[in-house]
Each structure stands twice: as C-alpha cells, then as structure tokens.
ZARO-594628 format. One record per residue: residue in one letter; z, y negated, x negated of N, C-alpha, C in turn. Coordinates in pm, whole numbers, plus 50000, padded with zeros to 5 digits. Atoms other than C-alpha are relative to their C-alpha. Layout:
REM ZARO-594628
AZYXZYXZYX...
//
This chain:
REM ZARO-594628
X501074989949992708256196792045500135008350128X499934992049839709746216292339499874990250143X500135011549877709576184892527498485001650046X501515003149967705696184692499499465011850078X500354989249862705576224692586500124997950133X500114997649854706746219192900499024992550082X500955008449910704656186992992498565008450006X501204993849994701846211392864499845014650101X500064988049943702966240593067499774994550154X500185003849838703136220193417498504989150043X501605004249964699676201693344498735012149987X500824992649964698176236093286499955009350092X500064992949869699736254893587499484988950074X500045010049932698836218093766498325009450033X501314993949930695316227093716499405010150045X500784986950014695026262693706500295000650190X499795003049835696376255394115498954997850078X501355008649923693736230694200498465007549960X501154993350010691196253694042499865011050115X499284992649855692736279594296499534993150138X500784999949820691786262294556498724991850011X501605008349973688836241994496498565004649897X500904999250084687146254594211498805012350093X501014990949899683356268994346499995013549999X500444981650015683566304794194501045011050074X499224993449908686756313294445499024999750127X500014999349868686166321994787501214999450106X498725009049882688396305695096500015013450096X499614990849935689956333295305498884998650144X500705000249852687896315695623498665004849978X501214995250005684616321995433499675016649963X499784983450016685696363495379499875003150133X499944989949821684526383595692500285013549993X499524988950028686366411695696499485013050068X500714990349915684516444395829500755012650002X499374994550033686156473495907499025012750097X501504994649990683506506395967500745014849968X499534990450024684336542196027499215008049862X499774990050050684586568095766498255014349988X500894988349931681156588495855499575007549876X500444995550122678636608595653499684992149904X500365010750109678246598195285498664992049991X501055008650052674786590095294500504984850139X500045013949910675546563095605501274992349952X499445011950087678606549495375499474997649909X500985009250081676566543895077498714990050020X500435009349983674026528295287500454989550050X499015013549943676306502695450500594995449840X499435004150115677746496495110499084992249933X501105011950037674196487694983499584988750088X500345006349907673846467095294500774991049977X499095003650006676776450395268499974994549835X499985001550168675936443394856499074990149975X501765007650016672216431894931500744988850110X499815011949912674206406995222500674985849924X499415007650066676546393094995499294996149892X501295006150120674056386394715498644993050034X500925013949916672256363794962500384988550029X499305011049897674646343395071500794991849904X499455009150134676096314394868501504992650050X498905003249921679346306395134501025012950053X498894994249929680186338795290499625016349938X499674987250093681316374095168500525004550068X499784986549925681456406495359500885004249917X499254991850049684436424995283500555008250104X500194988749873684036461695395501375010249949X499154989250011686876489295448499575008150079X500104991349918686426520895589500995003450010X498984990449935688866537195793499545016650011X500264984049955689046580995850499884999750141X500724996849836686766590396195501015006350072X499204993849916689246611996287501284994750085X498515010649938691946582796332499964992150028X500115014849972690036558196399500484987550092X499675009749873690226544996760501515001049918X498374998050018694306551696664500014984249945X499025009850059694226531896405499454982550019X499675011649932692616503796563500494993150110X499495001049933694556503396845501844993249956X498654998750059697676503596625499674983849954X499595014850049696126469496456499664991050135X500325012349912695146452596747501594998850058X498485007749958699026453796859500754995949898X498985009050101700366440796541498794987649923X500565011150059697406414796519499494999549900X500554994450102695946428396239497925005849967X501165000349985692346429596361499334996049913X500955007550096689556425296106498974985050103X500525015449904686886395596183498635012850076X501354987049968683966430196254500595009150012X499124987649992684936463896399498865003650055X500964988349974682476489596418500615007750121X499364996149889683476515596729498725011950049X500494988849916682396546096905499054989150118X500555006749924679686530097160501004998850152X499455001149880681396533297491501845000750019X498585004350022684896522997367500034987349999X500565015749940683796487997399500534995350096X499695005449899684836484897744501484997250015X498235001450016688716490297668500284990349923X500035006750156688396470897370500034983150072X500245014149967687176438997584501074994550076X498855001849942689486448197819501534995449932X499365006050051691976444497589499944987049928X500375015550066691046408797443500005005949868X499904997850144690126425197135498214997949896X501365007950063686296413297116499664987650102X500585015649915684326380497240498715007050008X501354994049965681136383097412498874992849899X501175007650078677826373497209498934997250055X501415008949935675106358897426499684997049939X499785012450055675526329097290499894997149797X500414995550142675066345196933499175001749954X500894991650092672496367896913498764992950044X501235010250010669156351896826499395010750115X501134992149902666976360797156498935010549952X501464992650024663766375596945500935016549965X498854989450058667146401196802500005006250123X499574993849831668126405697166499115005550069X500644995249934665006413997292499155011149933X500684988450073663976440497034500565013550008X499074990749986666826461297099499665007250113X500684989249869666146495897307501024993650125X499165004749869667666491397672500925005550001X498584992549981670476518797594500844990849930X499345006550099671656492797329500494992050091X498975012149901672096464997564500755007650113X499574992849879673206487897859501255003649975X498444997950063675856499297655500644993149946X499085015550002676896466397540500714997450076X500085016649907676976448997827501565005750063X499284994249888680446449998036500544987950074X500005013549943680846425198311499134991750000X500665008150015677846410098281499634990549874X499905001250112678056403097918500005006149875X500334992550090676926415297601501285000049887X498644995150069679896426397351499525006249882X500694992950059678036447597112498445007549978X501234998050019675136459696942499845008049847X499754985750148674376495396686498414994849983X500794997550015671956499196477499125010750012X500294987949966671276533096550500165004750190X499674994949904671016553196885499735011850012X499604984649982670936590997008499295002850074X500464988649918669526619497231500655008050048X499654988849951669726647997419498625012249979X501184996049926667286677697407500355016949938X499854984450096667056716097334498455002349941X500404994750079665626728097029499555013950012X500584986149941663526761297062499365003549836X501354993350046660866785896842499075000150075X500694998849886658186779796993499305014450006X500544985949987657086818596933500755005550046X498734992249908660426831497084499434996350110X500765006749869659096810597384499055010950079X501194991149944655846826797400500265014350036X499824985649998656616858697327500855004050131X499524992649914659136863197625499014991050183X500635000849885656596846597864500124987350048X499225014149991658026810897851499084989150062X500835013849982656436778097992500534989649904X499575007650097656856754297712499824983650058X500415009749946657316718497888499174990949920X500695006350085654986692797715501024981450013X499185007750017657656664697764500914993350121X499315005849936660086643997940500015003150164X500075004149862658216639498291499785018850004X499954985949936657936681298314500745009749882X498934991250070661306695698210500175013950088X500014988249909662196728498335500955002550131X498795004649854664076727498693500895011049937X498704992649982667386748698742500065014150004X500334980749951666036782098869498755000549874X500954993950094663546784398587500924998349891X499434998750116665756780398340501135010550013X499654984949948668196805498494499115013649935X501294987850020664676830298463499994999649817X500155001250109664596815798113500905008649910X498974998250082667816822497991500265019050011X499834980749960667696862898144498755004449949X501374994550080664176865297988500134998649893X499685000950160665286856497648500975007749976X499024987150018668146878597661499205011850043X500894983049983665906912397756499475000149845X500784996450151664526904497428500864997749849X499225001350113667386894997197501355010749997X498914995450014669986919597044500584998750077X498405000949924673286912397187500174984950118X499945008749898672136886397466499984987549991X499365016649951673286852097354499004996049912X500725010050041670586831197335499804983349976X499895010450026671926797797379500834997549915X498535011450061673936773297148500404986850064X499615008749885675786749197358500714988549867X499255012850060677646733897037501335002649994X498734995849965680846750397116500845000249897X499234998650117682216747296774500334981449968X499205013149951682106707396867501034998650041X498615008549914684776688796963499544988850040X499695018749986686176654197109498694997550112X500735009549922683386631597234498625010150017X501334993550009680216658997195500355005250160X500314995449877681466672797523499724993750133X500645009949868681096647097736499004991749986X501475000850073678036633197536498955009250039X501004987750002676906667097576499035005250126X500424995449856677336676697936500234990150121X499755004449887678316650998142498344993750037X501264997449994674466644998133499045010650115X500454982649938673766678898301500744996850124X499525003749876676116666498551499384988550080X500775016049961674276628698613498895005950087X500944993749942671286653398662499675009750108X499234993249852672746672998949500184995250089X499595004949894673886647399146501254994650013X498724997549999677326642599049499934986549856X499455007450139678906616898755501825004849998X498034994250056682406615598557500954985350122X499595010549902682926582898807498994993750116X501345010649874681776560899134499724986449931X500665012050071679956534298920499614989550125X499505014049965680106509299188501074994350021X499235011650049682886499299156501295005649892X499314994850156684706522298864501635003550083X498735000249951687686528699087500605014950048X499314989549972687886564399153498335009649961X500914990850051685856597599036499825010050079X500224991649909686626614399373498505000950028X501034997049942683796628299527498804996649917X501404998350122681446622999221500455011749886X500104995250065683026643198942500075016850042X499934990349950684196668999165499115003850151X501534996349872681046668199429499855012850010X501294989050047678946698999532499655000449894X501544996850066676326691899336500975000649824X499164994750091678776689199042500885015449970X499324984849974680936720799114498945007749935X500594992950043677906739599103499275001649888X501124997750138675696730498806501435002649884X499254997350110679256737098617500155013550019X499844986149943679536768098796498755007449874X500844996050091676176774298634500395001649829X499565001050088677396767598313500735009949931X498824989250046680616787998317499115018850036X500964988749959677816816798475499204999349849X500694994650128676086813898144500585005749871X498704994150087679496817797904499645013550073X499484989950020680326844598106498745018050008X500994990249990677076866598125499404999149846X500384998850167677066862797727498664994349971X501175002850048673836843197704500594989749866X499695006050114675996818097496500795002949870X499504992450135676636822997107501074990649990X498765008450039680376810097036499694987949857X500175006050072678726793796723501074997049907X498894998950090681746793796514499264995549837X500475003250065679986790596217499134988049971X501215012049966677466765396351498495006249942X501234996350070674596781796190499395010550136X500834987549903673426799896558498614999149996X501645003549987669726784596570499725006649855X500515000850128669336782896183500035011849949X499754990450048670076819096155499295007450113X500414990249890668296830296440500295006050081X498804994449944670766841196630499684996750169X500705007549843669716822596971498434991549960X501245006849948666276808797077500174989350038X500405008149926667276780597237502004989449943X499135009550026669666749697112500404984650051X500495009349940670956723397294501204987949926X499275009650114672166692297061499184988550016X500355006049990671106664796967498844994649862X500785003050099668736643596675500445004749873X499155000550137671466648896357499505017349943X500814989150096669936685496333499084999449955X500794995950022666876682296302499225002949845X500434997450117666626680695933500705017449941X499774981850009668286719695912499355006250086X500734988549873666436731296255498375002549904X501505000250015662906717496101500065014949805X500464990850129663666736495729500365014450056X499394980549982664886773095902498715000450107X501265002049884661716767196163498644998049955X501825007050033658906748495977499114997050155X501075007449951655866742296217500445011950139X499544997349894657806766196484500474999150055X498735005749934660166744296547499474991350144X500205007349873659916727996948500924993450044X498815010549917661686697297112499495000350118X500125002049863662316701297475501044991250063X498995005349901663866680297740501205007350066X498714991749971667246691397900499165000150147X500584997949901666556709098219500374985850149X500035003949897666066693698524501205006650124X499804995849884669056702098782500114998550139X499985000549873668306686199088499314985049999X500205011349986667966648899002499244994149902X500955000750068665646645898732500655004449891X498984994650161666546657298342500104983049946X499195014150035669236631398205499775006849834X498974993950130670366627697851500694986549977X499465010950006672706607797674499504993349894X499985010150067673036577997496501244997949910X498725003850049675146561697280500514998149841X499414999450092676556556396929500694991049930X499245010350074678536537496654499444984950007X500525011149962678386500896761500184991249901X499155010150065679446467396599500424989650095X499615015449943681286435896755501144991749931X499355012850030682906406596674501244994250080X498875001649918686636402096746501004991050035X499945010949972688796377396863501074997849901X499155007450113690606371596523498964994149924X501475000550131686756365696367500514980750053X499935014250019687376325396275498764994549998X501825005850105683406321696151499415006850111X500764991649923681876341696462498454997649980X501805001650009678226326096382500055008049863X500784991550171678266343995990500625013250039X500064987650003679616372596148498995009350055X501064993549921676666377896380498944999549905X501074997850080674786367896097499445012749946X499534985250044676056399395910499225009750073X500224991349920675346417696219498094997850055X501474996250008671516405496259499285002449892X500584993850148671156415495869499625014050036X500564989249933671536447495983499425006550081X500874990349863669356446896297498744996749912X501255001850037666416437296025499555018249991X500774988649987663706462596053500155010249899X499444992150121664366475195697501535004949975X498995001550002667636471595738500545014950089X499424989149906667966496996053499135013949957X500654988649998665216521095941500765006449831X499184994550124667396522595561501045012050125X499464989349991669916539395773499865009250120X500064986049922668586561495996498745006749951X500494990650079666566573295773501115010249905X498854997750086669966581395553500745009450159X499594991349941671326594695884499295009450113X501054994449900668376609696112500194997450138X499705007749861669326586596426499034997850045X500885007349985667166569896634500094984450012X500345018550026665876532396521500744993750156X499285005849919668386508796759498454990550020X500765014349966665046484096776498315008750014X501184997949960661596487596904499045003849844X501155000350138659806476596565500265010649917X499684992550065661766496796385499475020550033X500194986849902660926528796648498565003749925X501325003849995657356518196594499595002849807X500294996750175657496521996168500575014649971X498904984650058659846557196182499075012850018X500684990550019657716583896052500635016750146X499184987349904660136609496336499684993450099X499805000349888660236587196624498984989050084X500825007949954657216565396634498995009250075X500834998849914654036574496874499675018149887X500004988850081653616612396776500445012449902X499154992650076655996622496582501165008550031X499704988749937658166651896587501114997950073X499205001749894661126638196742499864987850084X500535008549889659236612696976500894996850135X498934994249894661346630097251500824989250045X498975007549946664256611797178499764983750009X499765014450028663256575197112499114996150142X500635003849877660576578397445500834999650128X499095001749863663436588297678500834987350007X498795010650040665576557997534499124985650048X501145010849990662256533697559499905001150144X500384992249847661916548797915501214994350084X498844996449906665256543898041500485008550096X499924986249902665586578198138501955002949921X498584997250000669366580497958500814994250096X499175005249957672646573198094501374999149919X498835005450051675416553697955501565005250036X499014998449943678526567397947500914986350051X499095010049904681016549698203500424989049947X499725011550010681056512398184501304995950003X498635004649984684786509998209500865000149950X498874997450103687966505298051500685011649972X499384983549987689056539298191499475008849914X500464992450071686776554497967500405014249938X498924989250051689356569597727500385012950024X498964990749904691016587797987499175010050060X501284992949946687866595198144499565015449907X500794988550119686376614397840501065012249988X499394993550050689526631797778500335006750092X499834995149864690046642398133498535016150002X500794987549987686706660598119499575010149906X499844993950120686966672897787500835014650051X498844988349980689996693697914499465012050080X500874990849867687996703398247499145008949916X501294993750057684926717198038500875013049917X499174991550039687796734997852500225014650033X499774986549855689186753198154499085010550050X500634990949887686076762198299499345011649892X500214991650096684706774497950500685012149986X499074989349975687796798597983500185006650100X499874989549923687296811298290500934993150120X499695006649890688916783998543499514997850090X500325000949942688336779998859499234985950059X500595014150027685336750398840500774992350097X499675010549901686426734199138501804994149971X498655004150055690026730399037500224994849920X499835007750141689586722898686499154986350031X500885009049956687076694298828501294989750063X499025008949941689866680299063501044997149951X498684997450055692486683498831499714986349879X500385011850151690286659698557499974988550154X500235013249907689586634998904501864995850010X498795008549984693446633998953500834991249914X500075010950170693946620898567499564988950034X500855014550023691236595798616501044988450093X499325008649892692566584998929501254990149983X498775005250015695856580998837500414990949889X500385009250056694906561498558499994984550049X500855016349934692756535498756501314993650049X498735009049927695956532098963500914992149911X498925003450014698246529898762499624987949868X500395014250039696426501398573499294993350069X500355007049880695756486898915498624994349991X501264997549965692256494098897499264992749868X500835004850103691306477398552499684986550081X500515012949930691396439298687499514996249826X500295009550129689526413698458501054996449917X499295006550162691286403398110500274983950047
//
C-alpha cells in the first residue's frame, strides 16, 4: 500500500509540473511585461490601474504587470536597478531624463515600433522631447504649460492691458509697470506667486523659460558641451536680475501655504495647467489665462512631462509598444488627463478636450504646444546636473546673491560635468 502512495505521489507531482509549465491558464514569464510607473496623484494611479485592467482583459498572450514606485525616489531608485540589472520591460520617467537614461543603455529606440498614424498624432513637444540623437526613445500621454493666471477685474481695475493670447504677450518693461501698478493697489505689495513653495524640477520648468526668452539658455545646444556664455550671458544675468528685483521689492508672496491666488492674496500667478481646477472654483468667470511675458526674444514656456519607454531588458518589445499605443488611444489619453488636468499628448485627443480644444478655457496651453512656441528642456545626458546646477543658482539669487556669480558658479558645475564625462560621447 505504501508502495502505491508513492508511485501516486510522483505521478501527481509529475503532472502538477507539466501543468506548470504548459497548462493555458499560467502565464510564461516572457509573456509578463513588467511596468514600473511613478507614484503620482491618486486619481492618475487609479486611472493607469484601470488602463492597465481594461489592457489585460484584451489580450489573450500578454499581461501587464504594474508597480509603482514613491516620486520622491524615483529617478534613485531606478538608477539603483539599472546597476544591479533589475530593470523592468516599461519605465515611465520624468520627460527630459530620457537622455541619461539612453545614454546609459537603459532604453532602445522605437522608430521601428510606433505605428506611423500613432507617431504622427503626437504634439511636436512629444516627439521633440523624445527624440535624442536623431531617434525617438519615448512617448507621454500627457503634456504641460506655462502661463500666468490673473482676475481679470484686478487687471482692469489697476489700468492693465489684458493680452488676448500667445502672439501679444506683455514685453519686459510693461510688465515691470504691471507689477508696480498692482502693488499701489494691493495691501502689503506682493502681487505675484512665483510657486516658491515648489521644489526640485518646477524651477527649472518654471524659469529657465524666462531665460530661453531673454536670450540666454541653461546650455549651447549645438553641440551640448558647455553652458558658458549662454547660462551666464547678458541677456541672462539680467532678466534674473529682474527676477531677484521683484523678490526683493516685495511684489512676490512667499506662498508658503500655496493658497496665494486662491485666497486673493496676489493678482497675478505664474504656474502651470494642474491649477486650474482650484484657480477656476476661487475665480469663476474672472478667472484669465495669460502668456508669460515677453523678455526680449519672444514669450517661451515649457514643456515636458511623465514619459514612457521601453528598456533594454524588455524581451517582447513589439507587446510592449503595444501597451504603450493602448494608452496613446484617444479615450485612453483623454481618461487621464481628464483625471489629471494635463494637456492631451495627441492632436485628436486636443481636438475632443472640453479645456483645450478650439475655445476653451485653457486653449493657451495646448495652442502654444501645437505652435511650437515651447522649449524642451536640454537634450542631453548632462541634464541631471544641469537642472540641479540651476536649481541651486535660482536659490542664491532668490536669497540675495550676486546673479552673475550664482550664474557662473551653476556654468562651472555643468562644465565640469561635461568634462569630466568627456563631453557625453555616444553609448
């Protein structure tokens, strides 16, 4: 009798094995695409979750499996797996972290992927900020702005010209007039919100914009090799000069709270799309979107946001792009930026969004993006260093540093960077 248990115990582990690996209702590790997707607001993880629910309940071979990582650690902690090889087969990413990323052999390019009618629906900041080297790398469903938020009766009332869009922003010296005419009429002076209760990436999102539009960048974009004589230019120096001239003549509210616009506190806000669902309820039908001023070289803004690409541990790279043109469907991209108040990454999608189609109240941002009036932050691997370089600068001068120093002090960072990774050669 114990003789027979055992023949019965090694013919039913025999099969329960071969069911293990062949039976249809498993899934094979090669057909799991592993996604790995920051941490953000809840409504944009529950819609990726339904996205990611409605993908896999289509598909009869392959199965999304999503983790989120915490925003705050992110780049870290994929930096940490890409040196122990630990890369998922999808990695979501800050938009203009891409370029380090390729640099490091840690994505493949997708030409050769993305279905053309996909490729050609996408706004031009999408591919622009893809592309590095002549090759596309990534692609968000979502994209961004720049613009200040107003009353438009504060406006009037101190005598204001209210621009009517993009092509007539307000130059340099009128906004100067602006900013000393809205203070004669407010309490305790500080009429702008700059955001100052941001951190990290909002400041060079924010302002290096204001700098593009001056005359000046955070680098020499032909050939990415040094930031002399662009970050710390004239025409740079001064429009920061301006800047630190508006801190220190109290027009700006420290915002600590974040509630400066929504409380009335300042007239004039300069951010981006993610308010507008608190600006429009403390405002109603007095709420105004303006362009960022004009300081010399036309009014910039930025670009940019959470991307996706495909990395070079992905085994299945065609079902991962699949994945990735699920979510460029029209329903697909307008679910979440409706869930997060972005702007539509795709034309059609632009074209159905009650905010950013022909008319609507934040038009602003999706016409400058259609326009190719943004600018991409810096195409290069230096990026990183870049951002964090002028992060510090904006710091300094916010405190009362001497612009031109704190300027040369972020160019000698960069610099010494480029060098000392002998200029970012090809991978």
């Amino acid at each position: 009798m114990l003789k027979n248990w055992r023949w019965l115990s090694i013919l039913t582990l025999t099969a329960l094995l071969l069911c293990l690996s062949g039976c249809p209702n498993q899934v094979d590790r090669e057909d799991t695409i592993q996604v790995w997707a920051h941490s953000g607001p809840e409504a944009e993880r529950q819609t990726i979750e339904r996205q990611v629910q409605l993908f896999n309940a289509s598909q009869d071979e392959i199965t999304i499996e999503l983790k989120f990582l915490p925003e705050g650690s992110y780049n870290a902690q994929i930096q940490a797996a890409a040196i122990s090889g630990d890369l998922p087969d999808v990695l979501e990413f800050d938009g203009p972290f891409v370029y380090n990323y390729v640099w490091q052999r840690n994505l493949i390019p997708i030409d050769d992927l993305i279905t053309p009618t996909v490729r050609k629906d996408l706004l031009p900041s999408i591919i622009k900020q893809g592309t590095y080297k002549g090759h596309l790398y990534s692609v968000g469903t979502f994209e961004s702005g720049l613009g200040l938020y107003a009353r438009r009766s504060q406006l009037q009332a101190a005598g204001v010209r209210i621009p009517t869009g993009q092509e007539d922003p307000w130059t340099s010296a009128e906004f100067q007039q602006i900013l000393a005419a809205l203070a004669q009429k407010d309490p305790d002076g500080q009429v702008l919100d700059l955001k100052l209760n941001y951190r990290g990436e909002w400041i060079t999102y924010g302002f290096s914009p204001l700098i593009q539009s001056a005359g000046g960048d955070l680098i020499n974009r032909s050939d990415y090799q040094s930031a002399n004589g662009m970050l710390n230019n004239q025409q740079a120096v001064a429009v920061m000069e301006q800047v630190q001239s508006w801190i220190e003549k109290g027009y700006v509210d420290p915002n600590i709270d974040d509630a400066a616009f929504t409380r009335r506190r300042v007239a004039l806000s300069w951010v981006g799309h993610w308010v507008y669902q608190d600006y429009v309820k403390a405002a109603g039908d007095d709420l105004v979107l303006l362009p960022l001023p004009n300081f010399g070289q036309g009014a910039k803004t930025g670009q940019g946001s959470w991307n996706w690409g495909i990395t070079t541990k992905c085994q299945n790279p065609q079902a991962a792009m699949g994945f990735l043109e699920f979510l460029l469907r029209t329903d697909e991209v307008l679910a979440m930026t409706n869930a997060n108040g972005a702007v539509p990454a795709t034309k059609t999608a632009i074209a159905k969004s009650p905010l950013y189609a022909e008319g609507g109240p934040l038009r602003l941002f999706s016409s400058q993006l259609l326009a190719g009036q943004s600018v991409p932050r810096p195409q290069t691997p230096a990026y990183p260093v870049i951002t964090s370089a002028f992060q510090q600068a904006f710091a300094d001068i916010r405190h009362g540093t001497d612009v031109k120093k704190a300027l040369d002090k972020a160019v000698a960072t960069i610099d010494q960077d480029i060098q000392d990774n002998e200029g970012y050669p090809d991978p």
